[in-house]
Backbone as numpy.savetxt, mean C-alpha at the origin, in Angstrom:
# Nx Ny Nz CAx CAy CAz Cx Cy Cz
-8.88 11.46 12.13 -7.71 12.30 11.89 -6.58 11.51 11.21
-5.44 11.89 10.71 -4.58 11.45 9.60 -3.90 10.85 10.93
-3.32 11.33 11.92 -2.47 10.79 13.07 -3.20 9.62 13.20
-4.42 9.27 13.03 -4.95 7.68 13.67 -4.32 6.70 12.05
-5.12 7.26 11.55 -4.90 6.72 9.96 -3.51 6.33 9.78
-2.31 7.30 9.93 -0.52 7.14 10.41 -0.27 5.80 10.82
-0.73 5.65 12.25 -0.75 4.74 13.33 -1.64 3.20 12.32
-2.50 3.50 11.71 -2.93 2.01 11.34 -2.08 1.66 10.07
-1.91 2.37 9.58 -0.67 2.38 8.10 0.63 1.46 8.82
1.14 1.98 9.86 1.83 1.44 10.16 2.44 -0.06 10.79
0.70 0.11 11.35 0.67 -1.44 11.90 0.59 -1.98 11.10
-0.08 -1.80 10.08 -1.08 -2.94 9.22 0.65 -3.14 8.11
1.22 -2.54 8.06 2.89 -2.63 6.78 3.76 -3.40 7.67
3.68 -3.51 8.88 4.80 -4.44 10.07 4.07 -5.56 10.18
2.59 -5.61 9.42 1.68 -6.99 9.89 1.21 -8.26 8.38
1.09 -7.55 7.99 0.23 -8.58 6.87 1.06 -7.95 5.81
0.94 -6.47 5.68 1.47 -6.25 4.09 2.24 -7.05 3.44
3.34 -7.13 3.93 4.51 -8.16 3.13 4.18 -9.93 3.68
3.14 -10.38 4.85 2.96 -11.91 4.75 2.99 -12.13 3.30
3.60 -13.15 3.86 3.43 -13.72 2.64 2.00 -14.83 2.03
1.05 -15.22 3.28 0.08 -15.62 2.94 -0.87 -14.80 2.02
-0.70 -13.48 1.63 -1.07 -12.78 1.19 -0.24 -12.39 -0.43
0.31 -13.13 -0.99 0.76 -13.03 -2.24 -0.17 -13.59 -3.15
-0.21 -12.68 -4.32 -1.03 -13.24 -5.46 -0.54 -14.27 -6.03
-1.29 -14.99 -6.78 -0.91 -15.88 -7.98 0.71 -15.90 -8.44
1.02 -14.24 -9.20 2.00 -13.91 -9.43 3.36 -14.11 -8.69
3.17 -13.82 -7.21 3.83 -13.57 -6.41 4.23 -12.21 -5.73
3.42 -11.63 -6.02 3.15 -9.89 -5.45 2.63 -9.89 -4.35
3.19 -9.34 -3.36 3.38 -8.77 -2.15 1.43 -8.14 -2.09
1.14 -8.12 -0.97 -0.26 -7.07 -0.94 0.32 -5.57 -0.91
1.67 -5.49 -0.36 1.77 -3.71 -0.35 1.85 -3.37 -1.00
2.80 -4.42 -2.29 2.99 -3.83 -3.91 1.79 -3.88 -4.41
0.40 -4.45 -4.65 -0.48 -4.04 -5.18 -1.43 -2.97 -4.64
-1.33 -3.08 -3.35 -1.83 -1.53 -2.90 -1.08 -0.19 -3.06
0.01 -0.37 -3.04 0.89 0.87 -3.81 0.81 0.82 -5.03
0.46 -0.20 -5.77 0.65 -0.03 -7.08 -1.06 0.48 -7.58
-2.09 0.47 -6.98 -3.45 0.67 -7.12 -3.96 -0.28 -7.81
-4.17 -1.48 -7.12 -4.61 -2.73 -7.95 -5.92 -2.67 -7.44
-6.76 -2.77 -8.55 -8.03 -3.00 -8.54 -9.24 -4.00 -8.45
-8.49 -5.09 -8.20 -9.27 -6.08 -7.98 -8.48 -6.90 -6.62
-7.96 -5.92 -5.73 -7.93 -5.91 -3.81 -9.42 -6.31 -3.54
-9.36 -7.55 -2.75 -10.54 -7.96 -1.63 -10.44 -7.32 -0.18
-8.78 -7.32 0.15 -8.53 -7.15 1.27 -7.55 -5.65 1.05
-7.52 -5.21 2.07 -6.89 -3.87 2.49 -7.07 -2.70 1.56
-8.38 -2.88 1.26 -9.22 -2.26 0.55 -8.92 -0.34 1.26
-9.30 -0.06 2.73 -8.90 0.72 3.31 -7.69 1.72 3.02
-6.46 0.64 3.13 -5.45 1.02 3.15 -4.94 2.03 1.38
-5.54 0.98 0.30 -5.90 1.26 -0.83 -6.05 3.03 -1.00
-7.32 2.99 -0.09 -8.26 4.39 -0.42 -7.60 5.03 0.19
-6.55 4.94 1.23 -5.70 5.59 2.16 -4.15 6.21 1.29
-3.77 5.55 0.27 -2.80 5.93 -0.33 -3.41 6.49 -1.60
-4.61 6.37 -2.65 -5.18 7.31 -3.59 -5.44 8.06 -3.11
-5.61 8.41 -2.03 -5.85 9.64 -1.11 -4.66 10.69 -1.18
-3.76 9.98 -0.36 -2.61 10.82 -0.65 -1.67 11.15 -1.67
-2.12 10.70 -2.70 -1.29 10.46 -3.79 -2.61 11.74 -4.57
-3.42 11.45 -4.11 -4.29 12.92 -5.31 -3.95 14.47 -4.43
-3.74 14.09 -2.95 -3.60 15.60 -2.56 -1.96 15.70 -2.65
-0.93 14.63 -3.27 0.26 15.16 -3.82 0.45 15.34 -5.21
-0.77 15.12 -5.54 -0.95 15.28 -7.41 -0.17 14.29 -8.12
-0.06 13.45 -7.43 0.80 12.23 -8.22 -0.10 10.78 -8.55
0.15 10.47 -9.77 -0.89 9.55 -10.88 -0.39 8.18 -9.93
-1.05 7.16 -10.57 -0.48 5.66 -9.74 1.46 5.66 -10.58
2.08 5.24 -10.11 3.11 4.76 -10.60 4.01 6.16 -10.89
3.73 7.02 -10.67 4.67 7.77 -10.47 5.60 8.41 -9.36
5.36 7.40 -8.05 6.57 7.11 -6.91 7.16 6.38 -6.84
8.38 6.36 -7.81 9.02 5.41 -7.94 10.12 5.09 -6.26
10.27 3.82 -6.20 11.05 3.17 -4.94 12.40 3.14 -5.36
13.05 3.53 -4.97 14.98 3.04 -4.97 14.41 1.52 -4.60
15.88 1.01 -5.18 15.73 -0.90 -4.78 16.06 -1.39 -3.21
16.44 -0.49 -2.76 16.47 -0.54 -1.08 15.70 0.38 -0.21
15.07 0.14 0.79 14.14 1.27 0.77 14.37 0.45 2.77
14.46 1.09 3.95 14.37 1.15 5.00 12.65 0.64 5.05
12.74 -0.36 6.17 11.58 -1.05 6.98 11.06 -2.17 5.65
């Protein structure tokens, strides 16, 4: 159910997303490449398929949710 799915979204964005052991080369965040639909993710592969998910049943392409520069949590 989406309520479990909710609940791991959430842990997993208060846990690793923003570590920073988890920055690319570049210096990109893992949440920014999973929000951004990066395709060559090893890890949080899940989470990935969890936001193209919701992003096709809101009809919205990659990159068209754009973030204000301050954004809560």
């Amino acid at each position: 159910p989406f309520e479990t799915n909710l609940q791991s979204a959430k842990t997993w964005r208060t846990s690793i997303a923003h570590d920073s052991r988890y920055l690319d080369l570049a210096g990109t965040s893992l949440v920014s490449r999973v929000c951004a639909g990066d395709g060559s993710l090893i890890l949080s592969t899940v989470q990935a398929t969890l936001v193209q998910q919701i992003n096709d049943f809101l009809g919205l392409q990659t990159g068209e949710f754009e973030f204000n520069l301050f954004q809560p949590g």
